[in-house]
C-alpha positions as CSV (number, residue, x, y, z in Angstrom):
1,X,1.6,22.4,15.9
2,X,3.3,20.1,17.9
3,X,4.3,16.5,15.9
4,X,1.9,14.2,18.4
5,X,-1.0,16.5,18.1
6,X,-0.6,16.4,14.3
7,X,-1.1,12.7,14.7
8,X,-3.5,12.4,17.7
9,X,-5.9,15.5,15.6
10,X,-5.7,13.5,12.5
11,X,-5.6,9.9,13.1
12,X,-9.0,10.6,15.5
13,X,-10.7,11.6,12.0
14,X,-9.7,8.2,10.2
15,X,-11.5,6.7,13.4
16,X,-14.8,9.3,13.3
17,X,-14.9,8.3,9.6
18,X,-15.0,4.5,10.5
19,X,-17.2,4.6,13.2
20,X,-19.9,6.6,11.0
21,X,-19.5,3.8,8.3
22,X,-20.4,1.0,10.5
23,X,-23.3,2.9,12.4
24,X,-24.7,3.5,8.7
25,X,-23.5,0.4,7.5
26,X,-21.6,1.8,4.7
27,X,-23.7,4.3,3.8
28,X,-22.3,7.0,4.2
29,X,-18.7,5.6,3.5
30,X,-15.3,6.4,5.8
31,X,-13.6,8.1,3.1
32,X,-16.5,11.1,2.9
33,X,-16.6,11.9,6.4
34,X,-12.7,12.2,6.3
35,X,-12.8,14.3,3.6
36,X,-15.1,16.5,5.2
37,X,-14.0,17.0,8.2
38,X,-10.1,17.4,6.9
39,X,-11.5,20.4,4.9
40,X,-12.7,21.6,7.5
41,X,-10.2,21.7,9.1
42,X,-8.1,23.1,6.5
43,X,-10.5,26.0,6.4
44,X,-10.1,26.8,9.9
45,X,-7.1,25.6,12.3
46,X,-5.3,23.1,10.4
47,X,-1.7,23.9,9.1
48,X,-1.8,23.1,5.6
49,X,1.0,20.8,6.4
50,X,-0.4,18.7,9.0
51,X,0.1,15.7,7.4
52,X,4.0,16.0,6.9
53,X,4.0,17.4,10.9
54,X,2.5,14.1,12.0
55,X,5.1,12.4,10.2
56,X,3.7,11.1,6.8
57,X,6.0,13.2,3.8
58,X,5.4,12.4,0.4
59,X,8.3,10.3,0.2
60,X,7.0,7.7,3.1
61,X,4.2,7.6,1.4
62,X,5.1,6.9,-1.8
63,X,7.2,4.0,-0.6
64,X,4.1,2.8,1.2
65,X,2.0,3.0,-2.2
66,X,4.7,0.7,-3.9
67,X,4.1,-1.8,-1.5
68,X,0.5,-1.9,-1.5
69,X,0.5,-1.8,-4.7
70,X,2.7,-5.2,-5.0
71,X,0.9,-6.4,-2.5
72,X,-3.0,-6.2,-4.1
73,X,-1.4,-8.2,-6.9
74,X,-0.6,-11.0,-4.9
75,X,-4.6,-11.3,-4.2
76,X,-5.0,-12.1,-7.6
77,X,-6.4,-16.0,-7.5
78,X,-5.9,-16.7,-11.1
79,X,-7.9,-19.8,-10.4
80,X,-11.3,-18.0,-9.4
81,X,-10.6,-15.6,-12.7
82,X,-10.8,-18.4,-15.1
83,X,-13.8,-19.5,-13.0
84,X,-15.4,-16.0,-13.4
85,X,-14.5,-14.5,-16.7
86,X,-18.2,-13.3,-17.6
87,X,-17.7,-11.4,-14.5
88,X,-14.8,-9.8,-16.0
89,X,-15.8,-9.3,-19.2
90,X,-18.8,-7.5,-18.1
91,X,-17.0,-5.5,-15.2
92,X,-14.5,-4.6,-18.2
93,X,-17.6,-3.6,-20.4
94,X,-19.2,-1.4,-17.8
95,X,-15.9,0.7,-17.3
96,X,-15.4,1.0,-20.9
97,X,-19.4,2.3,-21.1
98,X,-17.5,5.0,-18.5
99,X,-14.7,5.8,-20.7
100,X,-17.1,6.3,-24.0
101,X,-19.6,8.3,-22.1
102,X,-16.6,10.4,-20.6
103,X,-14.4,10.8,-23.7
104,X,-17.4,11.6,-25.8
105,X,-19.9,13.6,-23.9
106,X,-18.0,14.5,-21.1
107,X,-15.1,16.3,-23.6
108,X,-17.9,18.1,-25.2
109,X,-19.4,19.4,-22.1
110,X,-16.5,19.6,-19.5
111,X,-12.9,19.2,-22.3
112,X,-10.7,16.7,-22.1
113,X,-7.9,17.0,-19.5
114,X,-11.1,16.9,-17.4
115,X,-12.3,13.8,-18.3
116,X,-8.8,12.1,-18.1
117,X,-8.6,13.1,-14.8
118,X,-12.2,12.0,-14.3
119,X,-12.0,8.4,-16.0
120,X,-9.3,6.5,-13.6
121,X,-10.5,7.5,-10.3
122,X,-14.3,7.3,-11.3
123,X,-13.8,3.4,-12.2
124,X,-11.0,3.0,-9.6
125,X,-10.3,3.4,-5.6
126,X,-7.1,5.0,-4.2
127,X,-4.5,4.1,-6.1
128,X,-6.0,5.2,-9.3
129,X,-7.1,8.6,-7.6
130,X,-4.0,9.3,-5.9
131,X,-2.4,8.7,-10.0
132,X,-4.1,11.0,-11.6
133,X,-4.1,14.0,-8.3
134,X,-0.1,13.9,-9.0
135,X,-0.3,13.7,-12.5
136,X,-2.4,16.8,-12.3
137,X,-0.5,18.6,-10.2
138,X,2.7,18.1,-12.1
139,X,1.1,19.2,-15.3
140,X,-0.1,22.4,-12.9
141,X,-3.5,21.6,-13.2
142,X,-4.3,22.1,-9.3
143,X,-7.9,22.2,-9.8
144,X,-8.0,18.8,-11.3
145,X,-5.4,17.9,-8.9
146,X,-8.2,18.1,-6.2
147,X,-10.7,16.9,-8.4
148,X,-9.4,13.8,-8.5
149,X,-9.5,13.2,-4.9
150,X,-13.4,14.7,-4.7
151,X,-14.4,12.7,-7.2
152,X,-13.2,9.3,-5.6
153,X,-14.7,10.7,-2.0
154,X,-18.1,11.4,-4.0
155,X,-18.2,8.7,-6.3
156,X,-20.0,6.3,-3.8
157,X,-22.8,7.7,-3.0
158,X,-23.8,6.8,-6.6
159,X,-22.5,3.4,-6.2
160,X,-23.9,2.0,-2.5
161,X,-27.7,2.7,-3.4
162,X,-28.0,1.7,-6.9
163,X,-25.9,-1.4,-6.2
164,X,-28.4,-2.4,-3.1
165,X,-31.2,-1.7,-5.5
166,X,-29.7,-3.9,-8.3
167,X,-29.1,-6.9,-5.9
168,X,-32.4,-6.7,-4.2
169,X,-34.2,-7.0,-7.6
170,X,-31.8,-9.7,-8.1
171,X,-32.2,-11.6,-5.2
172,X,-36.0,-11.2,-5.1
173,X,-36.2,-13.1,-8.6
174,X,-33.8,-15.9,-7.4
175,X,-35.6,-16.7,-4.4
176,X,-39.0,-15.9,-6.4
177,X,-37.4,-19.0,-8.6
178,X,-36.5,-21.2,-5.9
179,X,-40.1,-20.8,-3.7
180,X,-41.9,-22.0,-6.9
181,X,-40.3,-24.8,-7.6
182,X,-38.5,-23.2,-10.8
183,X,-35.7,-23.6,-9.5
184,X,-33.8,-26.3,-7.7
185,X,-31.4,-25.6,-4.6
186,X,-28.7,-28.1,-6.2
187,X,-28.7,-26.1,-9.4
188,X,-27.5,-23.3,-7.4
189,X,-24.5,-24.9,-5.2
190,X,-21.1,-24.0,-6.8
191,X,-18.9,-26.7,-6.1
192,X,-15.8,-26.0,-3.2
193,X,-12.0,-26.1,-4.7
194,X,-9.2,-27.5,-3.1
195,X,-8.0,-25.1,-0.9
196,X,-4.9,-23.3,-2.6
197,X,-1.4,-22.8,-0.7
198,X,-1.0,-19.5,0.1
199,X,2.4,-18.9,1.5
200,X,5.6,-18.3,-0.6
201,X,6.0,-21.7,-2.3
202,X,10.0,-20.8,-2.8
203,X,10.1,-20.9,0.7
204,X,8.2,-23.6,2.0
205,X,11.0,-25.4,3.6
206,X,11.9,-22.2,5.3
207,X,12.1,-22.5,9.3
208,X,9.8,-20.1,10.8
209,X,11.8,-18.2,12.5
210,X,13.8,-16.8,9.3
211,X,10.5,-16.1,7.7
212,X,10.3,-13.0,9.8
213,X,8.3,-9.9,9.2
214,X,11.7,-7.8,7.8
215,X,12.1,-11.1,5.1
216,X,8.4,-10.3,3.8
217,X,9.2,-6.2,3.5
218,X,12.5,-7.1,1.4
219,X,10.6,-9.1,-1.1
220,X,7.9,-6.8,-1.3
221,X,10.5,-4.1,-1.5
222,X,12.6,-6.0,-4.1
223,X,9.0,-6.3,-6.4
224,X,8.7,-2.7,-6.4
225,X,12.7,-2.1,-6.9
226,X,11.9,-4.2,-10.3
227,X,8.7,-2.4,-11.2
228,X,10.4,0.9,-11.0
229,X,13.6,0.0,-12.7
230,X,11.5,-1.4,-15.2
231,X,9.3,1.6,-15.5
232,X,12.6,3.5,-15.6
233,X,14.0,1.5,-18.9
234,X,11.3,1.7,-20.3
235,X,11.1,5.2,-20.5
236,X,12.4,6.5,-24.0
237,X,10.5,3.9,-25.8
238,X,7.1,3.9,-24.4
239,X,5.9,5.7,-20.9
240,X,4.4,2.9,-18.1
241,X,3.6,4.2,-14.7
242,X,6.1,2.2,-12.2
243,X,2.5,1.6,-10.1
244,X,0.6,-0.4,-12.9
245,X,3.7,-2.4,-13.1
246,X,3.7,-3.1,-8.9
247,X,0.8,-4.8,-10.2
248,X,2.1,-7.1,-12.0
249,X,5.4,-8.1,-10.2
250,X,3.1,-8.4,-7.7
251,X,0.9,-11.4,-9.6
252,X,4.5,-12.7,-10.7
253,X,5.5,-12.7,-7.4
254,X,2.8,-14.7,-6.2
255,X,2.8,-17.4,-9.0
256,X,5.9,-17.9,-8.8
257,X,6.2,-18.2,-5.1
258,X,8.9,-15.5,-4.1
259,X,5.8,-13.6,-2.4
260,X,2.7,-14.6,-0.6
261,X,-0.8,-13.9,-1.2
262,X,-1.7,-10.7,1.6
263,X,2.2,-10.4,1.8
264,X,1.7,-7.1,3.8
265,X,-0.9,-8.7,6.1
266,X,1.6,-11.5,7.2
267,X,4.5,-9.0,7.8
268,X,2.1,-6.6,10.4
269,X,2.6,-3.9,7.7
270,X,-0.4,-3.5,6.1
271,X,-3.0,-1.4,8.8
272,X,0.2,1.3,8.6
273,X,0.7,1.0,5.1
274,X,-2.7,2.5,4.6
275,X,-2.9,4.4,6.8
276,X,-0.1,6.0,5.3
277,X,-1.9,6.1,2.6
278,X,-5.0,7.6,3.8
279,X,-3.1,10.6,5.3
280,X,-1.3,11.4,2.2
281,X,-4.5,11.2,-0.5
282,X,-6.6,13.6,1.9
283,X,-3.9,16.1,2.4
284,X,-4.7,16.5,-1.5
285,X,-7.4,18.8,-0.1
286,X,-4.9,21.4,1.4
287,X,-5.4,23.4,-1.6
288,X,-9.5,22.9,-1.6
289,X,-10.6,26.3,-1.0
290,X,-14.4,26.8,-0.8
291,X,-14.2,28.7,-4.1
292,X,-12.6,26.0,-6.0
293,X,-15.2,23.3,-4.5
294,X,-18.0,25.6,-5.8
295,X,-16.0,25.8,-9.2
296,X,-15.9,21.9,-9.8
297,X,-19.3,20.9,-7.8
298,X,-21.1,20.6,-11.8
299,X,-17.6,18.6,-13.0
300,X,-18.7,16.2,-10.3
301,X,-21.9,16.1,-10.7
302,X,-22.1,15.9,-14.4
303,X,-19.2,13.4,-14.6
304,X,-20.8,10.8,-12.1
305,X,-24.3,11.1,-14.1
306,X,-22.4,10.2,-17.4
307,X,-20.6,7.2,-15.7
308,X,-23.5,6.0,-14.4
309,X,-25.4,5.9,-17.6
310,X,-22.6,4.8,-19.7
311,X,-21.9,2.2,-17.3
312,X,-26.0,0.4,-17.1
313,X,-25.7,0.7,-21.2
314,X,-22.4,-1.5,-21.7
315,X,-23.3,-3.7,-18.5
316,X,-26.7,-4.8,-20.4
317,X,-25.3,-5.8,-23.5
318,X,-22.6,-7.5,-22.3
319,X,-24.8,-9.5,-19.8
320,X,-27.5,-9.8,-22.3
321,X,-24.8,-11.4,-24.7
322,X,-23.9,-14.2,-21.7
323,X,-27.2,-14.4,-20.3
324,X,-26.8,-12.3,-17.2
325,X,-29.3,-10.7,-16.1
326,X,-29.3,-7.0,-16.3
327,X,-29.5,-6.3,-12.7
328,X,-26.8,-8.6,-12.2
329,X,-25.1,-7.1,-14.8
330,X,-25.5,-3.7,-13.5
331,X,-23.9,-4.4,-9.8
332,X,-21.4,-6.2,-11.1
333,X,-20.0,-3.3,-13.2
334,X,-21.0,-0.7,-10.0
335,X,-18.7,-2.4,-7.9
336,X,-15.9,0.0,-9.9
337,X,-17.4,2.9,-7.5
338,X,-16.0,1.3,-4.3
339,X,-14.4,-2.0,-4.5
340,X,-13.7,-4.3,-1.5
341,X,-14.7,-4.4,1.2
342,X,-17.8,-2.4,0.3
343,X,-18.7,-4.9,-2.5
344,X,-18.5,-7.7,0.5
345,X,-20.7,-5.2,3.2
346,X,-23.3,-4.2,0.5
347,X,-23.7,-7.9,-0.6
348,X,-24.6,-9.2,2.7
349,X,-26.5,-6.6,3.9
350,X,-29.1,-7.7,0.9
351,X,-28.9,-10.9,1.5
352,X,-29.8,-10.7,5.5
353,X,-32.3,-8.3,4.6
354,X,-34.4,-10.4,1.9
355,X,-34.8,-14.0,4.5
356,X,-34.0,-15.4,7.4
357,X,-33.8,-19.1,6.0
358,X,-30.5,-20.3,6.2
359,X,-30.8,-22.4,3.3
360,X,-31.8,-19.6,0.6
361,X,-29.2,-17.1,2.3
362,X,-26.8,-19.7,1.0
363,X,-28.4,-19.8,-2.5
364,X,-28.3,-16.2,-2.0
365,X,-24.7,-16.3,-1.2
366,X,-23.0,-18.3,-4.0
367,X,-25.4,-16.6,-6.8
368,X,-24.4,-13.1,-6.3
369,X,-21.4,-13.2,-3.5
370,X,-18.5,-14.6,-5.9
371,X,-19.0,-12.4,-9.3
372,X,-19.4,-8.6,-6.5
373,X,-16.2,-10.0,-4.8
374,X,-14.7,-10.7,-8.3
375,X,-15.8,-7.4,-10.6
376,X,-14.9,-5.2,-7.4
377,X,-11.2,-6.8,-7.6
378,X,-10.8,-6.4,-11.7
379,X,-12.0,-3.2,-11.8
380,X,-10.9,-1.2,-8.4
381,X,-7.5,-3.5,-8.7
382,X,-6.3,-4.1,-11.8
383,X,-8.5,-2.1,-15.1
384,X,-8.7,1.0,-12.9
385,X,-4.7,1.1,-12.0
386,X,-3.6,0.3,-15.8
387,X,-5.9,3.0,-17.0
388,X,-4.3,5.6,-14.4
389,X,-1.0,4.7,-15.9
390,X,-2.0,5.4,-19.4
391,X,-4.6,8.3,-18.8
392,X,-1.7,9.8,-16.7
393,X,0.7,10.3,-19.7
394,X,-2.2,12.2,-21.6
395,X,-2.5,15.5,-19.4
């Protein structure tokens, strides 16, 4: 197959996949459609290295996951997180209510390397999945190694409806509140903060015309030079996946003004980047045969059924213990299925559809729109990559 058609063949299905998200609004989600239609064509015209033809190796993107990587640390506000810690400390109890429920049941039902694989990309998005499918297939488990990415294609049909139904309840008794006079408007305002600065405070004073898109990839670059290195000396005293420390030069980064927050964004880089991305988690179904799909159909299903009921048990009592409600609770700790922007689109979507007052959509807005937009970013961006980098080192 020639290199263009590679690219022309394969970049269409990313669009297919997008277009059948927004007509469904998110429904049926971009990354299921993909998958679907790259195994099929795996299991019927596709080379089974399409990906690599169209120009995408491992090794581009694996330097494109570094970045990304470094650059979803510098959307950590650490501002709004002091602001929000119930939100994480419940989001953090509902993935460890997926851990129990794994580690425990799960290992007695489907063993353990199973449920290590399961865990990170269960509570996780891409990142997390794309992890564990190469720490699989190093340890030459190439079952799991697919696994992996099924599970993280699958995982949101679990999460989009229950979360919709959690919010409408949610929002239902809010505006139920407010209609009666329980509850006033002003009690519900949260109050605006000072806009932060979100270039590079080290450069500042930096003419605009140095600050060019090539300056942005060498600090990004440099970041995950560190976190690797790093990683690297690390390495005979205790094992710490170069990614989950991207993370963290990439927060350092940001605090301390080298980088600035959506660094990738501002450089043009960050549409390819996943793209990249993208390409390189589903050509993890190459080796999806329709024998092995049937093989791991009841690992899925049983695995998301744990995770859901592990996650609604830890969710209440944490909420219960800080006075959330348990609805609230509940689509915080979902938002581990799917993340951003999903957690923003599902939100919304509620919202519109419970009134058309202005005025309570607001209400409606800074009640539930802050904590989705927060657990979706602790869980999907931070918990879930941490716990790939130590699940990892146990297969």
């Amino acid at each position: 197959m020639a290199q263009m058609l590679a690219l022309v063949l394969i970049v269409l299905i990313l669009y297919i996949g997008d277009v059948v998200a927004a007509r469904t609004k998110a429904w049926i989600p971009s990354i299921f459609v993909c998958a679907v239609l790259f195994l099929a064509g795996y299991w019927t015209f596709f080379p089974q290295d399409i990906v690599e033809i169209a120009g995408i190796p491992p090794v581009v993107a694996t330097a494109l996951m570094y970045l990304l990587i470094v650059n979803m640390g510098t959307l950590l506000s650490l501002q709004e997180l002091k602001q929000q810690w119930r939100t994480i400390l419940i989001a953090v109890g509902g993935i460890l209510g997926v851990v129990v429920f794994l580690l425990s049941f799960g290992t007695l039902l489907f063993g353990f390397q199973s449920m290590v694989v399961a865990v990170p990309p269960l509570v996780g998005g891409l990142v997390s999945s794309l992890i564990m499918s190469e720490g699989a297939a190093n340890a030459g488990l190439e079952s799991l190694s697919v696994f992996a990415i099924v599970i993280y294609v699958m995982q949101g049909f679990a999460g989009y409806p229950l979360t919709s139904i959690m919010l409408k309840k949610e929002g239902k008794q809010l505006l139920g509140k407010m209609r009666s006079g329980e509850l006033k408007v002003a009690e519900t305002q949260v109050q605006t903060e000072a806009k932060e600065y979100e270039g590079a405070k080290l450069f500042r004073n930096l003419p605009e015309q140095y600050n060019t898109s090539y300056f942005i990839f060498f600090r990004l670059a440099v970041a995950g030079f560190l976190a690797y290195q790093i990683s690297a000396w690390l390495e005979p005293i205790v094992s710490v996946s170069p990614m989950v420390l991207c993370l963290v030069f990439g927060v350092i980064g940001r605090s301390a003004g080298f980088l600035e927050k959506q660094a990738l964004q501002k450089a043009n880089g960050f549409g390819f980047a996943m793209l990249g991305l993208m390409l390189y988690i589903l050509d993890g179904l190459r080796n999806a045969t329709p024998t092995m799909m049937l093989d791991i159909v009841y690992l899925l299903i049983g695995s998301i059924l744990l995770a859901v009921v592990g996650m609604y048990i830890f969710s209440f009592i944490v909420g219960k213990l800080f006075k959330v409600s348990k609805t609230m609770a509940y689509a915080i700790s979902l938002t581990a299925f799917y993340g951003f922007p999903a957690d923003y689109v599902i939100t919304n979507e509620v919202i519109n559809s419970l009134t058309k007052d202005q005025e309570e959509r607001e209400v409606l807005t800074s009640h539930m729109l802050p904590p989705m937009l927060v657990g979706g970013f602790v869980t999907v961006t931070i918990v879930s990559v941490v716990l790939a980098g130590i699940f990892v080192n146990l297969l």
